[in-house]
C-alpha positions in Angstrom: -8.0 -16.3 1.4 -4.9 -14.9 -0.8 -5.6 -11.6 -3.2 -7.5 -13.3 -5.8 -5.7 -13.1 -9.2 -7.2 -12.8 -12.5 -4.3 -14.9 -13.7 -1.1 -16.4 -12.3 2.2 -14.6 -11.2 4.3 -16.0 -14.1 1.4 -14.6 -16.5 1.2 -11.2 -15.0 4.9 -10.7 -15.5 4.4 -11.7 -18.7 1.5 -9.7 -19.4 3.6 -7.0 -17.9 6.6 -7.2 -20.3 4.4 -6.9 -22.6 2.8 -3.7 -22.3 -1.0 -4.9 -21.3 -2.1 -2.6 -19.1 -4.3 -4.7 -16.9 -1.3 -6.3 -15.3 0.0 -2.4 -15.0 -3.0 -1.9 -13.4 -2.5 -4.2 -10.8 0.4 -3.5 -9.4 -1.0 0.0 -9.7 -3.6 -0.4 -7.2 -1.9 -3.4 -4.9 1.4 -1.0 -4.7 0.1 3.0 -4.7 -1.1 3.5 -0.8 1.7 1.4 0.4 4.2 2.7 -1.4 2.5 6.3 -0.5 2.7 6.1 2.6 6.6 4.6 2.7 7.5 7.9 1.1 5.3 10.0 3.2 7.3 9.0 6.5 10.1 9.7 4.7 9.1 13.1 3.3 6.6 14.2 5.4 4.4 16.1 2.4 1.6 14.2 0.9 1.9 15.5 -2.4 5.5 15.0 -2.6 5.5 11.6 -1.6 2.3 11.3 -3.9 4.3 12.8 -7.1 7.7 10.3 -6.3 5.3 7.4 -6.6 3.8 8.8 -9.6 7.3 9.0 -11.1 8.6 5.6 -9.9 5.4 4.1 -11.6 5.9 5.7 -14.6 9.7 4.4 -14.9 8.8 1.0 -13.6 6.5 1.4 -16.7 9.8 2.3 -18.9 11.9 -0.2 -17.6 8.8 -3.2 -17.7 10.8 -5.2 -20.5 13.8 -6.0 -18.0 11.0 -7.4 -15.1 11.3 -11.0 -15.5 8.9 -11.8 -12.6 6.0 -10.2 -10.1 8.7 -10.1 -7.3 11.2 -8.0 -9.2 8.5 -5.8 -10.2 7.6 -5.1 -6.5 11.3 -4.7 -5.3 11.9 -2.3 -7.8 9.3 -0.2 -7.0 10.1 -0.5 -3.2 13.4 0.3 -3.7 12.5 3.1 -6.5 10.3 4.9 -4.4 13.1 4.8 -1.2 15.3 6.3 -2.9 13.8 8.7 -4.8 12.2 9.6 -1.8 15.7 10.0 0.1 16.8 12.0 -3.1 14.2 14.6 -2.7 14.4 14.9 1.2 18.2 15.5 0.6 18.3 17.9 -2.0 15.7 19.9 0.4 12.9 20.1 -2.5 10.6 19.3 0.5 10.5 21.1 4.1 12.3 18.2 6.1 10.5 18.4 9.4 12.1 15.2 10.9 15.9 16.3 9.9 17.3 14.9 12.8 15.6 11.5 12.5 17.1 11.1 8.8 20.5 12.7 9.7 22.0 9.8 10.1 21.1 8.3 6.2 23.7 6.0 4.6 24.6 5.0 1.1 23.7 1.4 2.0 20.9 -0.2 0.0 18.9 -1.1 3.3 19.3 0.2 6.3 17.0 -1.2 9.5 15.4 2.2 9.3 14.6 1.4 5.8 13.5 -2.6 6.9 10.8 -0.7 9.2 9.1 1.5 6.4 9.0 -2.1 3.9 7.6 -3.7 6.4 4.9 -0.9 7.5 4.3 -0.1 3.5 3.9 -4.0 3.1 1.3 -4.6 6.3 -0.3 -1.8 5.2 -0.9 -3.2 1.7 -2.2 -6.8 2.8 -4.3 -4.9 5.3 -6.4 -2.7 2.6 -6.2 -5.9 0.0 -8.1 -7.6 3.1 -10.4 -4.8 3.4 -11.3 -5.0 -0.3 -12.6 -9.0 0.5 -15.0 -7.8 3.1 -18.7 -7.7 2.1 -19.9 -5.1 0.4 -21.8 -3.4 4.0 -19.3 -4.4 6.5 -16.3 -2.7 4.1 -18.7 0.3 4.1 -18.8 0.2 8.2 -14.5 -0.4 8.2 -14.1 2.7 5.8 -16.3 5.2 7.9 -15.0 4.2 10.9 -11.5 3.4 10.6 -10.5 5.5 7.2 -12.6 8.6 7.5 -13.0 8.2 11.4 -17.0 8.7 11.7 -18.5 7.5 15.2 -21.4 4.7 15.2 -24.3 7.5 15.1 -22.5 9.0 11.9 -22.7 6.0 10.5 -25.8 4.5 11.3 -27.2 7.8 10.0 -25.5 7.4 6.6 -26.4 3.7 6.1 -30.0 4.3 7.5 -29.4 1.7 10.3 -28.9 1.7 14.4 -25.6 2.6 15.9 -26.4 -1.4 17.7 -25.9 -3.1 14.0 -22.9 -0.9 12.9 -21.2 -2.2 16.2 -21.9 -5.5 15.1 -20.7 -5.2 11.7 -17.8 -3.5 12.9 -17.2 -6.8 15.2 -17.7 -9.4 12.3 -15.1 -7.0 10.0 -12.3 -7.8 12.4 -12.9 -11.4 12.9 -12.7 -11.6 8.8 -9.5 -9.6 8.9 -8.2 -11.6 11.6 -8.6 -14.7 10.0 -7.9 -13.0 6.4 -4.5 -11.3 7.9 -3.8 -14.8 9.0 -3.9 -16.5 6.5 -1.5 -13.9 5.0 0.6 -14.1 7.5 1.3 -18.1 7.3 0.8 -18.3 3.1 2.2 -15.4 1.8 4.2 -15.7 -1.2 
């Protein structure tokens, strides 16, 4: 089960170019935690790394007319936010509380460092578009429990239900994203 498209890849781009917001709003919400999270190991402030992705989709915006396809559109705004990222870490608009770990930061467009974060930022996005596939109830269960941390009584109180059935909707989530992450894994574009 791939991320269900409203339209095809060569379409989006072309919706893209052309200004139409919904394919902006796409990438938008496939691309911001990812990307949010890249620049937050690298920065170490949430707000920074939330205000360099907020500028790199604003350019990517700028620059949409020289996208010629979906996969351009995502390096770009991998390689945007990395850098910018880098920029402000370097120029010490944010406390660097990791300096020795980035230290040793080259010039080069990728470094093996920079391999792990794409691949994190990446796993991380397939991960929450496989969350968003989940039924309605067992996404519920996955988002107290996982994203906001709440224990089986927490959420059986919340959703009005027995501690017993949030464990087994907890269970049947994984098995979906196992098979979902999967299929990802073997099919991905």
């Amino acid at each position: 089960m791939a991320e269900e498209l409203p339209y095809s890849y060569d379409e989006m781009a072309a919706d893209f170019r052309a200004g139409k917001e919904s394919a902006y709003d796409h990438f938008f919400r496939q691309y911001h935690a990812p990307l949010c999270y890249m620049a937050y190991r690298i920065l170490q402030d949430q707000q920074a790394a939330e205000d360099v992705v907020q500028d790199c989709f604003l350019k990517l915006w700028l620059q949409r007319h020289q996208m010629q396809d979906t996969r351009q559109v995502v390096a770009y705004l991998y390689t945007t936010v990395r850098n910018a990222a880098i920029d402000a870490q370097r120029k010490g608009n944010v406390r660097d509380r990791n300096e020795a770990a980035y230290a040793n930061l080259t010039d080069s467009p990728v470094s093996l460092a920079d391999d792990h974060l794409l691949i994190e930022a990446e796993t991380l996005r397939r991960l929450y578009s496989s969350i968003d596939q989940l039924p309605p109830r067992i996404r519920e269960v996955v988002e107290l429990h996982f994203l906001q941390d709440k224990s089986y009584r927490e959420i059986s109180e919340l959703l009005q239900t027995s501690p017993e059935t949030i464990r087994k909707q907890k269970a049947r989530a994984l098995a979906i994203l196992k098979q979902l992450l999967m299929f990802c894994l073997f099919f991905s574009r």
